[in-house]
N, C-alpha and C positions, 0 to 999 in steps of 0.2 A: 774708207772709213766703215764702222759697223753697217751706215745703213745699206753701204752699198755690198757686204757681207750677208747682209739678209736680205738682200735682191739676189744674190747669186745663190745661196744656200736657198730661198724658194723658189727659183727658179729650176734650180735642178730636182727638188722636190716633185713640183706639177709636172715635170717632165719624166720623170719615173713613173709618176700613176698616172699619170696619161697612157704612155707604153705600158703599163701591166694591165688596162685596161682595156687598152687596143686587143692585146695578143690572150686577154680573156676572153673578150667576144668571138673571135677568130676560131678560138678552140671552141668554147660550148656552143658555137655555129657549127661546125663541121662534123656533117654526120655520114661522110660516106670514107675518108680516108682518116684507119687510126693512126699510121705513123706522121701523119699530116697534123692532126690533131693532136699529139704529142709534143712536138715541136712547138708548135704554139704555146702551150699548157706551159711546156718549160721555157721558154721564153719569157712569159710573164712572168714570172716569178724568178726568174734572171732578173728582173724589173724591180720585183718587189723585195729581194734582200734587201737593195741598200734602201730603199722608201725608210726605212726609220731610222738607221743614224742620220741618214740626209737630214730626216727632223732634229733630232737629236741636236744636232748642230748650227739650223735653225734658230730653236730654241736660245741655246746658249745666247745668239748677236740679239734675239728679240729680248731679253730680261739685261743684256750688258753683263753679260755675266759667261765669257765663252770656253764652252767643253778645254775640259786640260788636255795639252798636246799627246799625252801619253794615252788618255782616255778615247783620245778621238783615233790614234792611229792602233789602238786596241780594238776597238770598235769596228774599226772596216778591215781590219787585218781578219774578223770573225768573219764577215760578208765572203771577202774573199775567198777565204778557204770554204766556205759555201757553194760559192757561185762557182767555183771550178770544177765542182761536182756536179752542176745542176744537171744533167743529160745520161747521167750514167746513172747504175743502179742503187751506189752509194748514196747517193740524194733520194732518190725516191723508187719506187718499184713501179713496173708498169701495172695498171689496173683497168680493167674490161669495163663494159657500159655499167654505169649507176648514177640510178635516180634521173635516168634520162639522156645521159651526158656518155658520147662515144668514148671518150678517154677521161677518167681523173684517176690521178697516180694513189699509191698506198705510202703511210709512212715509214721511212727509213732514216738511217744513222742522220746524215744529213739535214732532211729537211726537220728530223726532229730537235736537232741545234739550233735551226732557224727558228721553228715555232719557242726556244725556250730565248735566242736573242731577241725576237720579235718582243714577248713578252717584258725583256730586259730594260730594251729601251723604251716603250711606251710608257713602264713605272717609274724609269729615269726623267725621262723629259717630262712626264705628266706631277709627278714629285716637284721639280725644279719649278714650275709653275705655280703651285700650290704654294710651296714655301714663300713665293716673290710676292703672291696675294695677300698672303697673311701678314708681312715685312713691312713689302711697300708704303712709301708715302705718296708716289707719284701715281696720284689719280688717272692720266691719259694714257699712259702704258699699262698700268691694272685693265684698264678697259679695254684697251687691246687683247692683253695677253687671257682673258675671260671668254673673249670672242673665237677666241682659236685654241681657250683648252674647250668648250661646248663643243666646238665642231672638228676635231681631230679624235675628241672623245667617240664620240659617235661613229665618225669615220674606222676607227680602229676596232670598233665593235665589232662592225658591217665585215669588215676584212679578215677578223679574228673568228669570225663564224666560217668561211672557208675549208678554215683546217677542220672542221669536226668531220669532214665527208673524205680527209689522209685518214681517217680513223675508221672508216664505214659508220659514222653514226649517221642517219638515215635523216639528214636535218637538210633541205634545199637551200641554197643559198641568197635567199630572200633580200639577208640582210645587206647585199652589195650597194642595194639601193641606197643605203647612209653612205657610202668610202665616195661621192664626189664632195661631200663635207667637207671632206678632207683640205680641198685646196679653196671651195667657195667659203669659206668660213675666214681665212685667210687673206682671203683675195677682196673680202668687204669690208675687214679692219684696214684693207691697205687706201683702200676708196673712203671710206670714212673717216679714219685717223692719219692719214698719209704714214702707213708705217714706216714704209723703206720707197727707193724709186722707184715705182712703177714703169718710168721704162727703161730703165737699165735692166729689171726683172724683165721687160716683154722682150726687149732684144736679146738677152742670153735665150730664154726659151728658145726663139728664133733661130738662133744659132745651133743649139740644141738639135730641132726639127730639120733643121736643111741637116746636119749631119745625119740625122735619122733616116730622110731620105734619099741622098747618098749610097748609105751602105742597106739598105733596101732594094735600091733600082734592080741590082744583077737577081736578088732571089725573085724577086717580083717579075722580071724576063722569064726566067726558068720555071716559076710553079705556077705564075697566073696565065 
């Protein structure tokens, strides 16, 4: 049923910026091997392509109101062709130490699709919420759905500052500290309002994480 549609759409959510945040830290820790740091860098952001249709689609089961098939398989059909590029030079160009950091890449063809999809769907799902405030009669899903445009809001700021340093603009990225918004904002309309199952959400996570670490063990042999 929807609700357990938006257990498994934020479940895979938190489980994406979980991983782009793991394999964030990893990189802007690593300051003695660049192609180590590399890898990492592209990694997360293998993570964070899909972080916003995930929402995107989210969204749709949280308003009842869910993304059109056509819309949604448009949507990650854009990721994909993304994420296939993420490691080559198409996506991004290598880039030498800045503002601190042993590796942050430069923008290319690629990742500049990303930053104009990223943009795409934020206006989409952040749109789709707006309109349901304005509409709505249903007082207890307003309140939800206000809870988690504030803190995906924020979140998406925090995240969207990133890219200004694909560009060399000389900005630290401060604003990371909002993108755990992202899923705490979420995570206390589900505590508060019972949005969706909470553990049908904690078990896919679960699930999620054991396959995570899984296909981890053999690199983690190897480079650790």
């Amino acid at each position: 049923g929807p609700r357990n549609n938006r257990a498994r759409w934020f479940s895979t959510f938190a489980f994406l910026v979980t991983t782009w945040a793991l394999f964030f830290f990893l990189s802007v820790s690593e300051t003695n091997d660049f192609l180590l740091a590399r890898i990492y860098f592209r990694t997360c952001m293998l993570a964070g392509i899909f972080i916003l249709p995930t929402f995107t689609e989210f969204v749709g089961y949280l308003l009842k109101k869910p993304v059109r098939p056509g819309i949604t398989i448009f949507n990650f059909s854009i990721g994909l062709s993304i994420a296939v590029t993420v490691y080559s030079k198409y996506y991004a160009l290598d880039g030498g130490p800045f503002l601190g950091f042993l590796y942050w890449p430069k923008i290319s063809i690629f990742s500049l699709v990303q930053v104009l999809h990223y943009i795409a769907n934020a206006i989409f799902s952040h749109s789709q919420m707006l309109q349901f405030l304005s509409k709505s009669n249903d007082e207890k899903v307003k309140k939800q759905v206000r809870i988690v445009f504030a803190g995906t809001s924020l979140g998406y700021i925090g995240a969207a500052s990133n890219f200004l340093l694909w560009f060399r603009v000389a900005f630290p990225p401060v604003l990371n500290i909002l993108i755990p918004i992202y899923v705490i904002s979420v995570a206390y309309a589900i505590t508060k309002h019972r949005l969706m199952d909470i553990r049908l959400a904690i078990r896919i996570f679960t699930h999620y994480a054991l396959l995570f670490l899984i296909f981890m063990t053999p690199y983690a042999a190897v480079y650790l």
